[in-house]
GUVEXNU-520929 format. One record per residue (C-alpha): residue in one letter; x, y, z. Coordinates in pm, whole numbers, plus 50000, padded with zeros to 5 digits. Example, Ala and Ser with C-alpha at 12.3 -4.5 7.8 and 13.67 -1.06 7.14 Angstrom:
// GUVEXNU-520929
@res:a, x:51230, y:49550, z:50780
@res:s, x:51367, y:49894, z:50714
// end
This chain:
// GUVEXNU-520929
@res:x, x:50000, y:50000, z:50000
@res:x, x:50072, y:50363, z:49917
@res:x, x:49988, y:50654, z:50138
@res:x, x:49739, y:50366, z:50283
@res:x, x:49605, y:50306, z:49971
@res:x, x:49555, y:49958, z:49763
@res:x, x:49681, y:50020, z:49385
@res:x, x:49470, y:49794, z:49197
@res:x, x:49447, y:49747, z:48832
@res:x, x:49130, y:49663, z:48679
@res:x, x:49153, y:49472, z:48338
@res:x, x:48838, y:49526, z:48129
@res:x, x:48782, y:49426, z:47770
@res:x, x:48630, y:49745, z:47683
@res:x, x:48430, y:50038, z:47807
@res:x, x:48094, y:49964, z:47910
@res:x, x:47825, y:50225, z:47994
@res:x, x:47779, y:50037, z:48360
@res:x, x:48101, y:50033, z:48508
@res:x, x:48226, y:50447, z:48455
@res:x, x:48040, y:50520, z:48814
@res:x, x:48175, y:50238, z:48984
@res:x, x:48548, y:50337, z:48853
@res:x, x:48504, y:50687, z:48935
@res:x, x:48347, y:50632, z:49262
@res:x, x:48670, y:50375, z:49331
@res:x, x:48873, y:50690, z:49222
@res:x, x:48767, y:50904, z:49462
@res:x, x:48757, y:50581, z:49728
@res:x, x:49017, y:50687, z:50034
@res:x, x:49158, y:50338, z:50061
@res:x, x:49206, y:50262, z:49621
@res:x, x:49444, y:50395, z:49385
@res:x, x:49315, y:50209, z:49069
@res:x, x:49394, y:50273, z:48722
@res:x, x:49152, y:50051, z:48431
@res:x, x:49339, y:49937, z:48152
@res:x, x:49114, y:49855, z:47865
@res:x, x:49220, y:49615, z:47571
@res:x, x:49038, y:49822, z:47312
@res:x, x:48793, y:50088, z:47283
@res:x, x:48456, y:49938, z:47126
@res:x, x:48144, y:50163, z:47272
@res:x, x:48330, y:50422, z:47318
@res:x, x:48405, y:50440, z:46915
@res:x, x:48102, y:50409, z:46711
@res:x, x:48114, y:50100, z:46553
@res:x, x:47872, y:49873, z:46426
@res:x, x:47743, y:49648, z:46729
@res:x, x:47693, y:49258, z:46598
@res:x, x:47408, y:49205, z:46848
@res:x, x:47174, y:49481, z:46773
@res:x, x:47295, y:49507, z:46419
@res:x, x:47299, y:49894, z:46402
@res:x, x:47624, y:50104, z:46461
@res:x, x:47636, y:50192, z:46824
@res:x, x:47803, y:50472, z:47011
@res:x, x:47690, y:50484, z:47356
@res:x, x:47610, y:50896, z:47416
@res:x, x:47655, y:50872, z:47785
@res:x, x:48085, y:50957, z:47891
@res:x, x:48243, y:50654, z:47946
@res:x, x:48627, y:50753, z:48017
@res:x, x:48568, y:51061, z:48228
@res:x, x:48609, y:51063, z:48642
@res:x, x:48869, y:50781, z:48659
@res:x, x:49241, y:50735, z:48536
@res:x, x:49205, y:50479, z:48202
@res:x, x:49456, y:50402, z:47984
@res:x, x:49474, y:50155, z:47645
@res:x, x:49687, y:49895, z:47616
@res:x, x:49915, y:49913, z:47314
@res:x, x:49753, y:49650, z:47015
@res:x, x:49972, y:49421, z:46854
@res:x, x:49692, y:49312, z:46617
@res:x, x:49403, y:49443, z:46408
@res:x, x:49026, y:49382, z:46545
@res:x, x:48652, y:49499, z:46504
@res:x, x:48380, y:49705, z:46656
@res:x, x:48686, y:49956, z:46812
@res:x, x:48983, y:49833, z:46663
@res:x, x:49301, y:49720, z:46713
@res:x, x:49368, y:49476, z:47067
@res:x, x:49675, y:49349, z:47246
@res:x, x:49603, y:48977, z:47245
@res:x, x:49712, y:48720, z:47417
@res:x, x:50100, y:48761, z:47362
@res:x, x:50108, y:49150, z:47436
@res:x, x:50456, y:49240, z:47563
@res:x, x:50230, y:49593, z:47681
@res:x, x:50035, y:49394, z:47915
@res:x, x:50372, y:49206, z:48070
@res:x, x:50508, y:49512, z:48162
@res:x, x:50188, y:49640, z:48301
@res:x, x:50152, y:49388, z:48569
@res:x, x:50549, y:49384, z:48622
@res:x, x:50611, y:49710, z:48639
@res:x, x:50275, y:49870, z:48781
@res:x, x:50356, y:49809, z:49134
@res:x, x:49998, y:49662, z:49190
@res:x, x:49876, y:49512, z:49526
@res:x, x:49585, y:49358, z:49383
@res:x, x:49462, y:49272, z:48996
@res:x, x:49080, y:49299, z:48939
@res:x, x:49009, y:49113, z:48586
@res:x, x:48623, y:49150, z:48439
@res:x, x:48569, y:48848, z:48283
@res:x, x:48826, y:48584, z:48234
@res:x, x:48673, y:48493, z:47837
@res:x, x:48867, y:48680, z:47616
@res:x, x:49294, y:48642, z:47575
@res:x, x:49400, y:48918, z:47810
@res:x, x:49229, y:48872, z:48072
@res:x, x:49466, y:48482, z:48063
@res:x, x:49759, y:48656, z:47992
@res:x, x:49690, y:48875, z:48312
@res:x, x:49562, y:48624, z:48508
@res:x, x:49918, y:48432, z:48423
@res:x, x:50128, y:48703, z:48483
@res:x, x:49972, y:48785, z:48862
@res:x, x:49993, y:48419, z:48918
@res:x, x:50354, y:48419, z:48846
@res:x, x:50447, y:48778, z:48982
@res:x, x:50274, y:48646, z:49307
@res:x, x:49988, y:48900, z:49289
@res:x, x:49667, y:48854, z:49402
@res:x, x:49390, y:48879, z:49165
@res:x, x:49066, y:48927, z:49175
@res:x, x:48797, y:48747, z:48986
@res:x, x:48381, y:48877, z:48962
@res:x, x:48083, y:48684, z:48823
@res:x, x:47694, y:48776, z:48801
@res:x, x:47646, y:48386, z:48657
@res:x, x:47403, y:48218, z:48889
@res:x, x:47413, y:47886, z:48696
@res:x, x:47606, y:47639, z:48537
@res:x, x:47398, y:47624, z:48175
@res:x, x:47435, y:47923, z:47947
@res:x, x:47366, y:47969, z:47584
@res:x, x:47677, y:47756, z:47523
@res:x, x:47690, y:47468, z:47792
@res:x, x:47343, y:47352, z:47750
@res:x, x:47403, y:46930, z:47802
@res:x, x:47518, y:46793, z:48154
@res:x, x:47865, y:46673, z:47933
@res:x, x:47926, y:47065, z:47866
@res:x, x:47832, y:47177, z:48202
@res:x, x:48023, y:46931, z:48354
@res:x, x:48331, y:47057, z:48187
@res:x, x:48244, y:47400, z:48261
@res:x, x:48207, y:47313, z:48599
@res:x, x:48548, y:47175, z:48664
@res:x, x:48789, y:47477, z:48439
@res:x, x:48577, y:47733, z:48548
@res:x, x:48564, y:47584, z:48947
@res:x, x:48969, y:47568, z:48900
@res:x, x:48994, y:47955, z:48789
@res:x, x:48799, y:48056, z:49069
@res:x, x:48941, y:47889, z:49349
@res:x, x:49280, y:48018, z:49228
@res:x, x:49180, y:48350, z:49277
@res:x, x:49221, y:48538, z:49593
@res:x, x:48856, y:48682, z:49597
@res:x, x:48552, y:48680, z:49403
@res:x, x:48326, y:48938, z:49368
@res:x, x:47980, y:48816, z:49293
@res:x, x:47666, y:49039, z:49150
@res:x, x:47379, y:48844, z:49329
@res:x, x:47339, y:48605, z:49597
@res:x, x:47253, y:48413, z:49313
@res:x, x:47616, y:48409, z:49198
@res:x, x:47785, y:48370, z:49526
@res:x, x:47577, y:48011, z:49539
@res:x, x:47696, y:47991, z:49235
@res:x, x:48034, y:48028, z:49298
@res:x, x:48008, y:47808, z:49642
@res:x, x:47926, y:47538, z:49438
@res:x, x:48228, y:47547, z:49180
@res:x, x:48424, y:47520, z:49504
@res:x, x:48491, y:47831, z:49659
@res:x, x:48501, y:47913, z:50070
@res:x, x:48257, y:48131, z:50146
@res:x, x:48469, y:48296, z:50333
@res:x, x:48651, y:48454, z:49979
@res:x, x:48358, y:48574, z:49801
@res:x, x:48224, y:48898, z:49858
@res:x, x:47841, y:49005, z:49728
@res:x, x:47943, y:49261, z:49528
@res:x, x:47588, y:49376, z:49366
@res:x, x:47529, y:49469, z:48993
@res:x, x:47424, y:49821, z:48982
@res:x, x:47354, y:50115, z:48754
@res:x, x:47420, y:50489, z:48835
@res:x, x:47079, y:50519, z:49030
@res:x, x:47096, y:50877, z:49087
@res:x, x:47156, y:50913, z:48688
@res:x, x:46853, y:50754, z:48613
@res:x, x:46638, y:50900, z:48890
@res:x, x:46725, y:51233, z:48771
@res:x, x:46598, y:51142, z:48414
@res:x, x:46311, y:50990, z:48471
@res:x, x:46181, y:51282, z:48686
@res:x, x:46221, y:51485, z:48371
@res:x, x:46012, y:51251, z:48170
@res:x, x:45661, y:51376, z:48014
@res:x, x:45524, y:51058, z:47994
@res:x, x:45219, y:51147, z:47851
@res:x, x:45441, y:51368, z:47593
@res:x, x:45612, y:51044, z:47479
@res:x, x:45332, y:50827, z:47467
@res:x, x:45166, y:51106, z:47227
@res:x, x:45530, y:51058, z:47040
@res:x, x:45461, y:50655, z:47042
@res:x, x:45060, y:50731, z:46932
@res:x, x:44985, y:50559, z:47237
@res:x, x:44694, y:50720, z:47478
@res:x, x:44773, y:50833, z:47782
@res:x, x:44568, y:50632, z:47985
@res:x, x:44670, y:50252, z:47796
@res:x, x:44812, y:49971, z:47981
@res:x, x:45169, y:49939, z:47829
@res:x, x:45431, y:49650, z:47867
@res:x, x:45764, y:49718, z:47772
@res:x, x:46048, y:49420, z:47630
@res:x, x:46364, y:49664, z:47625
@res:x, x:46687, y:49403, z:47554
@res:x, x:46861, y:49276, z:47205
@res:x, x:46589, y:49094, z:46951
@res:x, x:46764, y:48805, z:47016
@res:x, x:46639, y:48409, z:47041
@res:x, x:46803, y:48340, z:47401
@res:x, x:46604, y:48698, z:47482
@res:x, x:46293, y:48510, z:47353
@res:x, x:46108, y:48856, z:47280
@res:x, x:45850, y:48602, z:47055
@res:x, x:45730, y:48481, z:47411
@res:x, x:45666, y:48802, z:47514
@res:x, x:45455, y:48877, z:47188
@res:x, x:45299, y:48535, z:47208
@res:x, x:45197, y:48643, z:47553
@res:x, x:45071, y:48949, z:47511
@res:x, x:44845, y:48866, z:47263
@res:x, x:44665, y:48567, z:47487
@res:x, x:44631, y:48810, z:47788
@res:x, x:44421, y:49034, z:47551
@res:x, x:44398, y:49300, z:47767
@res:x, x:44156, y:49571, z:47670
@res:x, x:44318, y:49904, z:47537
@res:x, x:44676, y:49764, z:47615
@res:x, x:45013, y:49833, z:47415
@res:x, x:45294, y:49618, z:47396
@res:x, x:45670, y:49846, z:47280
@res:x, x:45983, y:49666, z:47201
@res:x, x:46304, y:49871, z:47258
@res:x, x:46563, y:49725, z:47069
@res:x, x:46708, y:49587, z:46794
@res:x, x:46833, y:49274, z:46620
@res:x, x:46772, y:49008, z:46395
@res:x, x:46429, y:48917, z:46552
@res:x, x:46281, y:49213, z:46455
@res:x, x:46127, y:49160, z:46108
@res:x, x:46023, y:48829, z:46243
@res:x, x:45818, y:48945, z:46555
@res:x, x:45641, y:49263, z:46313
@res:x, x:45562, y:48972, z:46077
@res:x, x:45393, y:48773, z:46385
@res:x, x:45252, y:49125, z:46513
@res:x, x:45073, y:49149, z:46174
@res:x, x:44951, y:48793, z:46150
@res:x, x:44814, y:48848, z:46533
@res:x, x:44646, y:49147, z:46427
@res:x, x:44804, y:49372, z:46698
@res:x, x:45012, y:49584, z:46430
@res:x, x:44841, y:49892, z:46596
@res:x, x:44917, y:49824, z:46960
@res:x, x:45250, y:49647, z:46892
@res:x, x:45544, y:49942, z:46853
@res:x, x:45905, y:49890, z:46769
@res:x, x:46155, y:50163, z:46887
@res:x, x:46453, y:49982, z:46770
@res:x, x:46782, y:50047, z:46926
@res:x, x:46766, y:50312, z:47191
@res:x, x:47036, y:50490, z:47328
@res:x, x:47121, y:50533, z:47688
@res:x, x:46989, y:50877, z:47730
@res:x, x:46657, y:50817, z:47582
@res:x, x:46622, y:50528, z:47780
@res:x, x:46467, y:50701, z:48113
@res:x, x:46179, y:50802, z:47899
@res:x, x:46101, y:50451, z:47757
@res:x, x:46100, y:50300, z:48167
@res:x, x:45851, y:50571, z:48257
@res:x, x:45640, y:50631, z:47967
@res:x, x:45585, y:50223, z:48042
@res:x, x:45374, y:50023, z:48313
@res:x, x:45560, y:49704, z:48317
@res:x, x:45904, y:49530, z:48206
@res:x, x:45917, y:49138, z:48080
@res:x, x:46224, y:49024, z:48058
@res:x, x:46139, y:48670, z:47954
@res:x, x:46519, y:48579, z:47876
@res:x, x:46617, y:48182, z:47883
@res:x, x:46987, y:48311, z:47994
@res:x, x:47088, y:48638, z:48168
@res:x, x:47321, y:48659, z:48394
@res:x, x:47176, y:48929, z:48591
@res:x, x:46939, y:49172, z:48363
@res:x, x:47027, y:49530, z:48417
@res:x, x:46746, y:49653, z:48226
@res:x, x:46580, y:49519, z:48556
@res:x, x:46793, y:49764, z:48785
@res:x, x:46706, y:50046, z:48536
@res:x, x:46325, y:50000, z:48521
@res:x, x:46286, y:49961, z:48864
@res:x, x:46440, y:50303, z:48920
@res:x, x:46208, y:50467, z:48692
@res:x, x:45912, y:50348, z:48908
@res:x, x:45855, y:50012, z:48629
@res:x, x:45818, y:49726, z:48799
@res:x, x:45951, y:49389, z:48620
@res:x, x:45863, y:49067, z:48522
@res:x, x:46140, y:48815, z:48492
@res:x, x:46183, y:48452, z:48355
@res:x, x:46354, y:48205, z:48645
@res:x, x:46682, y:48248, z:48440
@res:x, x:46675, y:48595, z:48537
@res:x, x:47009, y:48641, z:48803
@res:x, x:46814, y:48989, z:48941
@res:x, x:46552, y:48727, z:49071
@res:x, x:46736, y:48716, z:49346
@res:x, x:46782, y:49014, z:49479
@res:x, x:46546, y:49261, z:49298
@res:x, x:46226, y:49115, z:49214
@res:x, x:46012, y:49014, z:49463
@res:x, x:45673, y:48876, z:49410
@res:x, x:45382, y:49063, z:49426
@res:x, x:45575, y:49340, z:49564
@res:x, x:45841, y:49467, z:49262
@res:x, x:45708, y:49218, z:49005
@res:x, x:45684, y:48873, z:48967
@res:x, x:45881, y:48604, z:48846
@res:x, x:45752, y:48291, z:48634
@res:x, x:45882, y:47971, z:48426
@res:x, x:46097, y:48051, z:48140
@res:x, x:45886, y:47939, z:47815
@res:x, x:45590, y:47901, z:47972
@res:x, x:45407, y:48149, z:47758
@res:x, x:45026, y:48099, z:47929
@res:x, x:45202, y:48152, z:48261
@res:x, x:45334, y:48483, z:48112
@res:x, x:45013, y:48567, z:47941
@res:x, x:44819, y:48544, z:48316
@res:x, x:45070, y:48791, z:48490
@res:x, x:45056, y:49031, z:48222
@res:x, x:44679, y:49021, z:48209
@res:x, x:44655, y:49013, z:48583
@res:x, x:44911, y:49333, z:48616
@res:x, x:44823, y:49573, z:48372
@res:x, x:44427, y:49525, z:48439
@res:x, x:44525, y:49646, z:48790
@res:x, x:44624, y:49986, z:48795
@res:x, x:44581, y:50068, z:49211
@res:x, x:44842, y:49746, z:49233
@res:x, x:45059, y:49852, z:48932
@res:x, x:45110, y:50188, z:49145
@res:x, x:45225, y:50019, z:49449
@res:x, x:45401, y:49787, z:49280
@res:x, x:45598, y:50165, z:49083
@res:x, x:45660, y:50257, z:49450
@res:x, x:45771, y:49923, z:49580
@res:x, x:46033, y:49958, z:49347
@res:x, x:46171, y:50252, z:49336
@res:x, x:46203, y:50176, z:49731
@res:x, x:46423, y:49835, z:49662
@res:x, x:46662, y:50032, z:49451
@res:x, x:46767, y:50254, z:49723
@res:x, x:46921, y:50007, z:49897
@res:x, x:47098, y:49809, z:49573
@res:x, x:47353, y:50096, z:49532
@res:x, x:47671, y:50171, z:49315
@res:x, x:47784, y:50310, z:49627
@res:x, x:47761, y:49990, z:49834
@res:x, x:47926, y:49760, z:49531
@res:x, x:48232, y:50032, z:49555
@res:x, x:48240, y:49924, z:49940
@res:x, x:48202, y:49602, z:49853
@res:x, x:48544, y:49590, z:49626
@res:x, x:48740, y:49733, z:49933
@res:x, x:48656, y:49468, z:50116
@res:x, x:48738, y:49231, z:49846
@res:x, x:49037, y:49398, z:49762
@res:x, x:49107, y:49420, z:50132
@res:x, x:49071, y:49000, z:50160
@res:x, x:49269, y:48909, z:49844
@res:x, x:49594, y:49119, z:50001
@res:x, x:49570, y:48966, z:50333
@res:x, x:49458, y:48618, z:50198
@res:x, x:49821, y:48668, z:49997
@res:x, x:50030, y:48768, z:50247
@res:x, x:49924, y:48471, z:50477
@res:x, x:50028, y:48260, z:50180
@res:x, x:50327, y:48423, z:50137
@res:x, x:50406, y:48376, z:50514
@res:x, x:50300, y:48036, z:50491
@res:x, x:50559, y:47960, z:50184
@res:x, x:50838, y:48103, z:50356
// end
């Protein structure tokens, strides 16, 4: 430590909208000295984004309030350019030469993040690993063969690491499963920038956008706000909506993706093509006003890790409905109360809630205030608390080893 201070490096693959008040909040921590090193600079550039198929720039700052740098590429890339890779000399010297106490990595799935991960391990610094997975199956380990192979390289990575920092008590099951003492992991909490988005959405004239939307001001509206992608299963939501038939209602889809000319097709064919609206892809700033002009979020995902979308709504007063392969299940949704959780796939299940919600506006308004509430405690502020303690456990946890060793 420096002037009492930890000096941690973050790793990150690139800059994402989520993490710049978390890093600048660690910035101005008394206890951290951080500096992020990013491996390229996709979302920050404008690029064209291979999920939502349009060219995204994300028009919130995403490099200001926190000391950043990019590693120097040794090869050519896409969506932001150029990267170091796996055999980056640049990153070597980074860890070697940093004078780090502690090495956060976020995410250990692209090169980097292994080349890091090797160099701590051999440099004998602790590192620090973080995961909002709350289950073994994803969209790629799907069979018990794959998620039994999963279970044991991923189980090994995280009991190497010195802490883990998880986003849900979801994930820190999670991770207790794969191996870990519980005594190492540290709930960390996925959060937004709540005061961000509270200040927005007070701004919001929701009855000026749902004049924008040709939607009346009184209508029952659900909202699907994610990628039009199949493991987002937006078609369930449609399907759904449809069977709940509830008079007057809207459905809006916020988002784009390869899905999209498929579920207008299906919107046509279910005659809803006037209640049925697609925004495509919104930007961060404009999405406050989507979350408030709307009664209700379904997010009827077969994998998500966590759903920020959920964290985001909730703020704006929109309660949720999640799938059971939702990770902010755990934490954020509670039935009844913030929304209400049901069966992934089971589209009549889906079509009952959503006909039983948005016919019940007194309960809808509770359910806007419940919310809100649950947010205030789910803070960026406590996750940057959080990281000093896990920080604060990887160090010692290292210097007992070290003792140990010698």
């Amino acid at each position: 430590m420096n002037d009492g201070k930890y000096r941690v490096l973050l790793l990150c693959e690139h800059p994402v909208q989520y993490n710049t008040i978390l890093w600048s909040l660690q910035a101005r921590h008394p206890k951290l000295d951080i500096l992020v090193a990013y491996c390229s600079m996709r979302g920050a550039l404008a690029a064209m984004h291979p999920e939502f198929g349009v060219e995204v720039k994300w028009d919130v700052p995403l490099l200001e309030g926190y000391p950043w740098k990019l590693i120097d590429s040794s090869k050519t890339g896409q969506n932001g350019g150029a990267r170091p890779g796996f055999f980056s000399k640049a990153l070597w010297r980074l860890v070697r030469d940093g004078g780090f106490d502690a090495i956060y990595v976020g995410g250990y799935y692209f090169p980097e993040a292994w080349r890091v991960l090797l160099a701590a391990k051999r440099l004998g610094i602790p590192y620090i690993l973080s995961t909002d997975v709350h289950a073994l199956e994803s969209r790629r380990a799907r069979n018990p063969f794959s998620r039994a192979i999963k279970k044991a390289i991923v189980g090994r990575i995280f009991r190497m690491a010195g802490a883990v920092s998880t986003g849900s008590t979801g994930a820190t099951a999670y991770v207790q499963s794969l191996g870990v003492p519980a005594e190492r992991i540290v709930l960390g909490r996925n959060t937004v920038d709540n005061s961000w988005w509270a200040a927005r959405a007070a701004e919001v004239d929701r009855v000026a956008v749902r004049r924008a939307w040709s939607i009346p001001a009184d209508a029952p509206v659900a909202l699907f706000c994610a990628k039009l992608q199949s493991w987002k299963r937006p078609g369930d939501l449609l399907e759904a909506f449809a069977r709940a038939n509830v008079p007057g209602s809207h459905l809006v889809f916020a988002g784009d993706g390869p899905l999209r000319r498929e579920l207008e097709q299906r919107a046509g064919s279910l005659g809803l093509g006037d209640r049925v609206h697609f925004l495509g892809f919104v930007n961060q700033s404009g999405l406050p006003a989507v979350y408030v002009a709307s009664d209700l979020l379904v997010l009827p995902s077969d994998y998500e890790p966590f759903g920020l979308v959920v964290n985001e709504a909730m703020i704006c007063g929109c309660p949720a409905v999640v799938s059971d392969r939702v990770g902010a299940k755990y934490d954020l949704v509670r039935e009844g109360v913030t929304g209400s959780i049901y069966p992934c796939g089971e589209v009549e299940t889906l079509a009952d809630t959503i006909r039983s919600l948005l016919s019940d506006r007194p309960r809808l308004a509770q359910m806007s205030a419940a919310a809100r509430e649950r947010l205030k405690s789910w803070t960026p502020e406590m996750n940057v608390e959080s990281f000093v303690e896990t920080v604060e456990l990887a160090v010692n946890r290292n210097s007992r080893t070290k003792k140990k060793v010698h």
